[in-house]
C-alpha angles and dihedrals in degrees: 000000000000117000087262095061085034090054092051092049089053098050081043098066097033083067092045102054085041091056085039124194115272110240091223116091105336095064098028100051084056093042088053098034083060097043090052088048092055093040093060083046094062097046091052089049086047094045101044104034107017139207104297107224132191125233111269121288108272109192082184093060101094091186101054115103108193115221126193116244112268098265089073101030085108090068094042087051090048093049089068098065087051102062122178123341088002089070089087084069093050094038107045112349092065096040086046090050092049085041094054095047090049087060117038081038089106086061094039095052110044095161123141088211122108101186117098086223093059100049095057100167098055097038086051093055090043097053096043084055094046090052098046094060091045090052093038087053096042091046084051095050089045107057125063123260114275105269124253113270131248104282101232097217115207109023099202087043082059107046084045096053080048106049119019100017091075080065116011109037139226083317141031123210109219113198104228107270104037127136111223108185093053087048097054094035088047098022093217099198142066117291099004113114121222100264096197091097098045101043135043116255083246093048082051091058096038078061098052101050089040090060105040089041102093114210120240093244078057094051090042095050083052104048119005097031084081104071100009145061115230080240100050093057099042101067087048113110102264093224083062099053093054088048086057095050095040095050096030109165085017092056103099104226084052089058101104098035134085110245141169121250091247089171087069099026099043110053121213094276092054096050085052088052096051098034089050087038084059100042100037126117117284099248095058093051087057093048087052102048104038105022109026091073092068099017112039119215091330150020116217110236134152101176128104120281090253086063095048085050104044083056086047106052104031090041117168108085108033092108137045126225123213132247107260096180091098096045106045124053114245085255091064103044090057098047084054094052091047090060101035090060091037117014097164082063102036106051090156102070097062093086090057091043098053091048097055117014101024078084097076098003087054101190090325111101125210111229120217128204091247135327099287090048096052088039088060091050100053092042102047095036118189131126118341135141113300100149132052121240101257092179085074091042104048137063111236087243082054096048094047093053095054096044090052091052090042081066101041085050094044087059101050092250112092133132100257095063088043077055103055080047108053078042093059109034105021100025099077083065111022107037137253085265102040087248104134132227137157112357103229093201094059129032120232094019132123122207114224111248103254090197098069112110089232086059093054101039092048093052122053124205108270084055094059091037085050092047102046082044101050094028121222100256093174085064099043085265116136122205111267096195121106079219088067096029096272129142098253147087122217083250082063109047093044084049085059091050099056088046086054097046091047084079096062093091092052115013113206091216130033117190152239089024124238115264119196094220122187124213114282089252092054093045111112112242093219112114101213091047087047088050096047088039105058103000113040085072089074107017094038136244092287097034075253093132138267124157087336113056124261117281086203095073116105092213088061093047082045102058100034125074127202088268111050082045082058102043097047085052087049099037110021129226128286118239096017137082086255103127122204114252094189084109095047109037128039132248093256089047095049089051093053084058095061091048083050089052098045087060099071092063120138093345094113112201126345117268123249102176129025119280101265096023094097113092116221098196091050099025116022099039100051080052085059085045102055097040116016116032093068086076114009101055100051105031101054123248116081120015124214100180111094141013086253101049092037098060093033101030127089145075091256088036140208088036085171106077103177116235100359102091101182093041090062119099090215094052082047093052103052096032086057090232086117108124091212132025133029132296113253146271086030092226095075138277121339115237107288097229088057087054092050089059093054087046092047090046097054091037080066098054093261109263127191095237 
């Protein structure tokens, strides 16, 4: 336009701003008319694309990496260049900044002008924050998420490698009354720190148990290394190897040799220990024996397999080892190389090696040249060999057994916690083993083995998870899962489920068991033959129970006729591994069994002392003291401590009823014949020699003698 038309425009607005524009309705109707516009917009958008939502937050989902929406990736971006304690700039002292200046901008910029160009200042500032943003979002979308950290494995391993290995080494000895947890919260001797403000009270316990609980390879070394190989004994029937702790002396291949009584010096936790030690998978017998010792119950790892087993197998140079040149006087550091490169000769120096280098050495050794040569070594560190070359050791079967477990322990997940678990919560009633017996919720009946490899071929994962999670209450069993107010997380019980299906490759039990059988013509008529014959494998010798139930309870004679006795012999019984014999024996055989049976009414157990010849002071009370005082004796109830509180103590008092055996509360508790509660101990069934005693005492009216 010329300056004339420019002129007019000019007058014409200055009339108009004079006469303004009124709010209502002239400014309101646009300010609406836009906002409505907008607002359709955004239910179009909505309708037609919709709001994009993640799957629900998984805190169990190690591999998920959470990430703001866009619109604040510039802060996340901007998080990364402000680490650790710095996070407090990047999270709250710069948004406050650009906060402030938003704000006081009207005082700071007093300018009439209205073009961006002529306000240079403010439209510099603007645009360095606008870029920033941009470059700060971009930068975010650009680079990968941040990758998944290490898994730590093990969490107690690791507080322990971190904590008390430095000192104390792969293991700690704890003198017998001590107590632990004080020790490590106060660190009660010279040179420990208190660890209370540096560790959780339950980290402080997870400590303590972790160091007082010895490991299966540990208990075998002690009491089975002496006589046997770890792969002797592995391939042995499980069954077989808890016979031959349980019976000892007693066990017939032990009865020439000179063994410890383990029913009375290993408790029930330690022979679990030992019997799963000896059937577990092959790669956590591996771990145990050849890792454990430097690593604990895991390594943390986070690489592919092929890198775990590159490290495995090549071993060596995978670490580096510190100069101790600077930390040990030259005193020291010779007195270490001379053990290291003779120990027999150098016994002083295991202290000194214990207390730097068992850390990462664990008990093995490293063997130098000569003296200089190992000297060097300690005083300039690097890399040097730490690790064996597994790759030479072990068989690739092998290898590839213990690479596979590495990986199962580094994520949390691995049998061996599956392992502590089923011991704990599944044990008391199924078995150590998953083999079944007397279930103690309801009476009469017999729990189906869960080991066999027909069981675990026949149920996939998501049914036992199912089941362990939901419980089975029509069978006495109660839900497991935190979802139905169980003990349990779902790490937990998939942790039990691995350790389950570990037993696919070698069941522990295979049922039902395999009966040579002769032809009906050939079959003895003789009752008790015929009994010992076909039924004492799972009834046992007496009818006092195995893997079938007792025929000696009175609760069994009660519930079953002649007939039925007759028709679960002929038929079987459906669910359990009980055949039908109608095929194999005859009708007049099978009746001579149920007289047999009926014979064992009401007589309990079979004697093996005369009634008055058990002790209760030298050979009942240790018993108490083994199994019972740990918890009856300092939580109420029943009281195991004495003669006098044993026979008046107790909620269901008196639980001793001398001379009748199957009338007592205690005989029913530890037989598992009780009809509520739960057999005791919980861990499973006391030695049955140990019970024999108890029956024997009370048969003979239970003196105090």
């Amino acid at each position: 336009m010329n300056e004339q038309e420019k002129q007019e425009y000019l007058q014409g607005y200055k009339k108009a701003k004079e006469k303004g524009v009124p709010f209502f309705p002239d400014a309101i109707i646009k300010d609406a008319l836009v906002a409505l516009v907008i607002f359709l917009i955004l239910v179009a958008l909505t309708y037609f694309l919709g709001a994009p939502l993640e799957e629900q937050a998984d805190p169990a989902d190690a591999n998920y990496t959470p990430r703001p929406e866009w619109y604040f990736l510039f802060l996340f971006q901007l998080l990364k260049y402000f680490p650790g304690n710095l996070e407090v700039i990047g999270v709250f002292v710069l948004p406050s900044l650009a906060i402030l200046l938003l704000i006081t901008l009207p005082f700071l910029d007093r300018s009439p002008y209205r073009h961006f160009l002529r306000r240079p200042w403010v439209t510099g500032i603007t645009l360095l924050m606008v870029l920033g943003v941009l470059i700060l979002t971009v930068q975010s979308i650009l680079e990968a998420p941040p990758p998944v950290a290490a898994a730590s494995g093990d969490q107690t391993a690791d507080l322990y490698l971190k904590n008390c290995a430095p000192c104390h080494g792969p293991s700690i000895a704890v003198p017998a009354g001590v107590n632990l947890h004080d020790v490590i919260a106060e660190g009660k001797h010279e040179g420990m720190p208190a660890w209370s403000g540096d560790l959780t009270t339950d980290q402080i316990d997870a400590l303590a148990g972790f160091i007082l609980s010895p490991g299966g390879s540990k208990l075998f070394t002690e009491n089975c290394a002496t006589c046997h190989e770890v792969g002797e004994l592995v391939a042995s029937d499980p069954i077989e190897l808890r016979k031959a702790i349980e019976q000892g002396q007693s066990y017939p291949p032990h009865a020439e040799v000179e063994v410890t009584d383990w029913s009375q010096s290993l408790g029930g936790e330690s022979q679990a220990k030992l019997l799963n030690f000896l059937v577990a998978p092959d790669g956590q017998r591996l771990f145990a024996v050849n890792c454990s010792p430097c690593h604990g119950k895991a390594v943390s790892f986070s690489g592919s397999e092929e890198d775990l087993r590159a490290i495995v197998s090549q071993g060596g140079m995978h670490l580096e080892m510190p100069s101790w040149q600077e930390r040990l006087s030259e005193n020291e550091l010779d007195l270490l190389a001379r053990y290291v490169t003779d120990p027999a000769q150098v016994p002083a120096g295991q202290t000194l090696f214990q207390n730097y280098c068992s850390s990462c050495h664990g008990d093995r050794i490293p063997r130098a040249e000569n003296v200089e040569a190992a000297k060097e070594i300690i005083a300039q560190g690097g890399e040097h060999q730490t690790m064996p070359v597994w790759g030479q050791v072990l068989t690739p079967e092998q290898l590839d057994a213990l690479v596979a477990y590495t990986l199962e322990a580094a994520q949390g997940t691995s049998v061996e916690v599956g392992q502590q678990l089923f011991s704990q919560n599944c044990a008391p009633c199924h078995g150590q083993f998953g083999e079944g017996g007397p279930n103690p919720t309801r009476e009469g009946d017999i729990i189906f083995p869960i080991s066999t490899g027909e069981y675990l071929k026949t149920r996939d994962d998501f049914t036992l998870r199912e089941i362990i999670a939901q419980g089975q209450p029509n069978f006495g069993m109660s839900p497991f899962g935190s979802a139905y107010g169980g003990p349990l997380d779902d790490e937990g019980i998939d942790a039990i489920v691995a350790f389950i299906r570990a037993w696919e490759d070698r069941p522990p039990v295979e049922l039902p068991p395999e009966v040579q059988v002769a032809h009906p013509d050939t079959v003895s008529l003789d009752a008790s033959q015929i009994f010992a014959d076909l039924c004492a494998q799972c009834h046992g010798p007496n009818g006092e129970g195995g893997i079938g139930p007792s025929f000696q309870t009175p609760q069994f004679q009660a519930t079953r006729s002649d007939e039925q006795l007759f028709n679960i012999i002929n038929l079987g019984h459906a669910a359990t591994p009980m055949i039908g014999w109608g095929d194999v024996l005859s009708a007049e055989q099978i009746q001579s069994l149920v007289q047999l049976i009926r014979q064992f009414k009401s007589t309990g157990t079979k004697p093996t002392a005369k009634p008055g010849a058990v002790s209760f002071s030298a050979e009942v009370m240790p018993i108490f003291e083994a199994e019972c005082i740990g918890c009856h004796g300092t939580l109420g109830g029943w009281d195991a401590t004495s003669y006098q509180a044993v026979m008046e103590s107790g909620d269901h008092a008196p639980v001793v009823i001398p001379g009748d055996v199957p009338g007592s509360l205690l005989v029913q508790k530890i037989q598992g014949t009780h009809s509520e509660g739960t057999i005791m101990p919980p861990a499973g069934k006391i030695p049955q020699s140990a019970i024999q005693l108890i029956l024997d005492w009370i048969a003979a009216g239970a003196p105090d003698n």
